[in-house]
KESEKE-126231 format. One record per residue (C-alpha): z, y, x. Coordinates in steps of 0.05 Angstrom, whole numbers, plus 5000, padded with zeros to 4 digits. Last residue first. Layout:
# KESEKE-126231
ZYX/...
//
This chain:
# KESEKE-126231
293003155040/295603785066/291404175106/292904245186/292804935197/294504835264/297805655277/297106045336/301706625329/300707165369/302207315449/300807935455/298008225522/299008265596/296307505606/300507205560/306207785538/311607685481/311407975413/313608625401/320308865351/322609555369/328209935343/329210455289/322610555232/327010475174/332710915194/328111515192/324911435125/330211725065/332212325113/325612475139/323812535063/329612955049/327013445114/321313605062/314013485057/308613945070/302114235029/304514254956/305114994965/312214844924/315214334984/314113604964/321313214966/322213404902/316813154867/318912494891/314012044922/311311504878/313910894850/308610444819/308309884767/302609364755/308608774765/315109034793/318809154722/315608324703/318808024769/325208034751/329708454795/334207964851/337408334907/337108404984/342508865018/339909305077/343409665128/344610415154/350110685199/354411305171/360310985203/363610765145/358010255127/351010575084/347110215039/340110175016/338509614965/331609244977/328708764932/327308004927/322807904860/324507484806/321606974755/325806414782/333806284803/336405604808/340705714874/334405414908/329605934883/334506454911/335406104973/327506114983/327406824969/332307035008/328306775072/323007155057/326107795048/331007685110/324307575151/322008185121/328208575135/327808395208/321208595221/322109295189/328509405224/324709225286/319609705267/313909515294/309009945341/306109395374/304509065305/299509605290/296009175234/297109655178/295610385212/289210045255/285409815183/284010585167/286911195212/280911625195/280812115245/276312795229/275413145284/273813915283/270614515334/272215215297/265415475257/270115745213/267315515146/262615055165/267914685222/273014695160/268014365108/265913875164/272813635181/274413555101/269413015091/270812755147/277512625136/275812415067/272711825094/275811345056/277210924982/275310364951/276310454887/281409924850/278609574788/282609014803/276908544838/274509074883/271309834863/266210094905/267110924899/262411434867/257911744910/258612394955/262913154962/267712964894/267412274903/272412284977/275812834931/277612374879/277012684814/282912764768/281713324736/286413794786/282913504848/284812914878/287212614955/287511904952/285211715025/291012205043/291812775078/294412995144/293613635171/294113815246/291514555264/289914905326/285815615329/293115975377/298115795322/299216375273/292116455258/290315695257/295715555205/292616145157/286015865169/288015215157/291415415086/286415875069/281715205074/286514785034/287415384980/279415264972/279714554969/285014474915/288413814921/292913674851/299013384877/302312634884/295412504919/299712764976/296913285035/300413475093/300414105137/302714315212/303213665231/309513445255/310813455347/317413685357/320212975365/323612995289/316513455276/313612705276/317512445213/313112865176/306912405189/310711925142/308712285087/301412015092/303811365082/308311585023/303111894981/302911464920/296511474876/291711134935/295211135005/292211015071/292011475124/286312085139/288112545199/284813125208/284013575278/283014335278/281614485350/279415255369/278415345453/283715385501/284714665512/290114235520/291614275430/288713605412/291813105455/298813315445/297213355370/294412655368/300312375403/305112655358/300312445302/299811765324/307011685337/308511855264/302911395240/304710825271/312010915249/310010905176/305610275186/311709945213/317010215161/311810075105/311609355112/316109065083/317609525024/322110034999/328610274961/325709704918/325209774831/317209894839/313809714890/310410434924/311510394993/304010405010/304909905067/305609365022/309908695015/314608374967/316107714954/315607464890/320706864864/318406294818/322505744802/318905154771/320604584714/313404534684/314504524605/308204934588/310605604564/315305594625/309005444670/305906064637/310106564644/311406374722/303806464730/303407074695/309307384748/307007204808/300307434789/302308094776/307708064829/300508054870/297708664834/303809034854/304708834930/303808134960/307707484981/307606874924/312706364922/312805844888/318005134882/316904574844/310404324869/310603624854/302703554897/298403314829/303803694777/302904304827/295704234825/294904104754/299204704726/294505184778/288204844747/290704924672/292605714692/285405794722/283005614657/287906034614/282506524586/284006994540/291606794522/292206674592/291207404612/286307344671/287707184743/285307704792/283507484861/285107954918/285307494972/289307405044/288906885097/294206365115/296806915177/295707415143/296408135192/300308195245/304307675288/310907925318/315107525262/310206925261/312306765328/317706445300/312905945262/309505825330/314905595365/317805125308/310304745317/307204675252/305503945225/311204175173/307804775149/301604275110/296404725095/292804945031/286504755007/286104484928/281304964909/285605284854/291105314902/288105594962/284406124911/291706324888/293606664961/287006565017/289005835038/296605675012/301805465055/305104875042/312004585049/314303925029/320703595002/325504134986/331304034965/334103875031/332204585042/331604695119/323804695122/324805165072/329105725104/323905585171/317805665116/320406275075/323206745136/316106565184/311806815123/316007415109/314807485187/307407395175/306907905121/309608455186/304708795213/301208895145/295508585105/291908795042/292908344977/295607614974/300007135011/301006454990/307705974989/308205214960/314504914949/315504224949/319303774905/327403804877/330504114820/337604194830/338204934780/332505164738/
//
């Protein structure tokens, strides 16, 4: 819908990263200079801020602290994983969203998450066309797991993907100074797409990869995984690096974090909760080679390492944001920003940001080429490096108060 004017109203949803909050920052400075756009607000905890009425008022914001968004790590308006039903079964929550945005002129959303969030994005710009409420709807994307479909990739993953590059090279610096047996295992995140745990590939750039890796794009066979260790540890003085993910499986499906203990929690979405396969597989190598083990689960450190940014990464989130809001201004709704790679004529990477609609992203994952596995299905191919390296160039950090970050230290003040 093209000239409509009101406020806009923006949430964030799902698991954090380093860089939500500079999405954040691009959406409310590009709003605040809308003269379409009356009033800004930033939803408490995603959808729930909205159906409870609580949601802040960006304009009582200090401009300093909005850019400071950009260095800031995880959400900044607080996160949720909330799943709204189809409205055809129940369209209760729908009937509260409708009213709130009615109640406040809301004719702007946008809604800043991965899959399940472009989900919800999506349903709830469905149903305010079905009811008559002039909106434009436009998803931001976000998620460390890389796996948004229709993108080249996500905000997010270039951060969390350099964090775990430099924390294998430092790991395997660390682990091989003595001259006794050291197999070390390193557990990222990453539930049916792998390309978290590919990024500790980007490490043997320095001359310091792991010597295997494990993606839950593969069938994980624990007893080729052992020879595998063993045969690493035979050519390379006892010491091993592997890398596996959370999501590692076995060829019917089971998780292997299951496979050794109890069934997984499972949140909102149906989603296990996943970890501690690291140990898991530490203590099967220590009993059978009696070598000393670790097993390092990266967990919550790989997504909020925001002194490790990527300024690239930074820069395209902002950018994502930002989009957004012009997009939604220009008329356009049900969409998601995505990523286009391109090259200039110097060989010299940049991004373009593009419209998709927002039903291909929604419940839809990319994965990790085939391809770019090698055929042991326990290492990852120089295409990979390729495809990743110019996403995790330059550094982005926020500025020092009293030798360390200075984050964003946001009002909050809630709308009225």
């Amino acid at each position: 819908m093209i000239n409509l004017k009101g406020a806009c109203m923006f949430g964030q949803s799902g698991g954090p990263t380093s860089v939500i909050n500079s999405s954040a920052a691009g959406v409310f400075t590009e709003a605040l200079s809308q003269d379409n756009i009356t009033a800004v607000y930033g939803a408490e905890h995603g959808i729930v801020g909205i159906l409870n009425e609580k949601f802040f008022d960006i304009s009582k914001e200090d401009q300093r602290e909005l850019d400071l968004l950009k260095y800031t790590p995880s959400s900044a308006l607080g996160s949720v994983r909330y799943k709204l039903k189809d409205a055809d079964v129940d369209d209760t929550d729908y009937k509260r969203i409708l009213e709130v945005f009615k109640k406040y002129n809301v004719r702007y959303f946008f809604y800043n998450g991965g899959n399940d969030s472009m989900d919800t994005c999506n349903k709830i710009s469905k149903y305010m066309q079905k009811s008559g409420w002039d909106i434009n709807v436009i998803g931001v994307p976000k998620t460390i797991d890389n796996d948004l479909y229709g993108t080249d990739h996500c905000p997010g993953y270039a951060s969390a993907a350099k964090y775990i590059a430099n924390t294998v090279m430092e790991v395997n610096l660390d682990a091989k100074v003595y001259d006794t047996p050291m197999v070390c295992i390193i557990e990222a995140m990453g539930r049916h797409a792998g390309w978290l745990t590919a990024a500790a590939a980007l490490a043997k750039v320095n001359g310091l990869g792991a010597d295997l890796i494990y993606l839950p794009e593969v069938d994980f066979d624990i007893d080729k995984f052992v020879e595998d260790v063993k045969n690493v540890c035979a050519k390379n003085g006892n010491k091993c690096i592997a890398v596996v993910s959370e999501g590692i499986h076995n060829k019917d499906g089971q998780l292997i974090c299951e496979s050794f203990g109890p069934a997984a929690a499972r949140d909102s979405f149906g989603h296990a909760q996943l970890g501690g396969v690291a140990s898991i597989l530490a203590n099967l190598i220590k009993e059978k080679t009696g070598f000393k083990t670790r097993g390092i689960e990266l967990s919550l450190m790989q997504r909020c390492g925001a002194h490790l940014a990527s300024k690239t990464d930074v820069e395209e989130a902002f950018e994502a944001g930002a989009e957004a809001v012009r997009a939604a201004v220009r008329g356009e709704t049900d969409k998601m920003v995505i990523f286009e790679r391109h090259f200039d004529e110097k060989g010299n990477y940049y991004n373009k940001n593009v419209l998709m609609p927002l039903e291909y992203a929604a419940n839809t994952e990319k994965k990790v080429p085939l391809g770019w596995i090698n055929e042991e299905g326990n290492n990852i191919s120089d295409d990979f490096i390729a495809y990743a390296l110019p996403l995790i160039q330059g550094d982005a950090k926020a500025p020092l108060e009293n030798g360390l970050p200075r984050f964003a230290r946001l009002k909050k003040v809630y709308a009225k």
